[in-house]
C-alpha positions in Angstrom: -28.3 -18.6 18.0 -28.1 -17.6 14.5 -28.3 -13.8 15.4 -25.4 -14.0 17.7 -23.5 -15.2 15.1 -24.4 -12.3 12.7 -23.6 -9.8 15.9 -20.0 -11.3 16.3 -19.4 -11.7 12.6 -20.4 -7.8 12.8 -18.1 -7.4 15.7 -15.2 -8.6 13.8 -15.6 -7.0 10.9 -15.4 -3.9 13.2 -12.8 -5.3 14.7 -10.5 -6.0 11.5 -11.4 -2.3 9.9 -10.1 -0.3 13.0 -7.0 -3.0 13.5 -4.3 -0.6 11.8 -6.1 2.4 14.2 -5.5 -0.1 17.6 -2.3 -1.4 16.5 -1.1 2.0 15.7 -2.7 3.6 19.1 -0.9 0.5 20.9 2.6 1.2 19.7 2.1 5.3 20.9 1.3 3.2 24.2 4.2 1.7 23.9 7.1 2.8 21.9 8.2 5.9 24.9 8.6 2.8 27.2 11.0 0.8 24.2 13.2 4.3 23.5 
């Protein structure tokens, strides 16, 4: 149990370092549809 805990905490640290890189790579998605 404990080292699927450590493999998700990993995960989201992951997670939370490329945020700005998803949320920026969503909005490119997105923002042709907006304008």
């Amino acid at each position: 149990m404990k080292a699927a805990e450590e493999a998700l905490e990993a995960k989201q640290k992951i997670f939370m370092q490329n945020y700005p890189m998803i949320l920026l790579y969503l909005y490119c998605m997105v923002a042709p549809c907006i304008s």
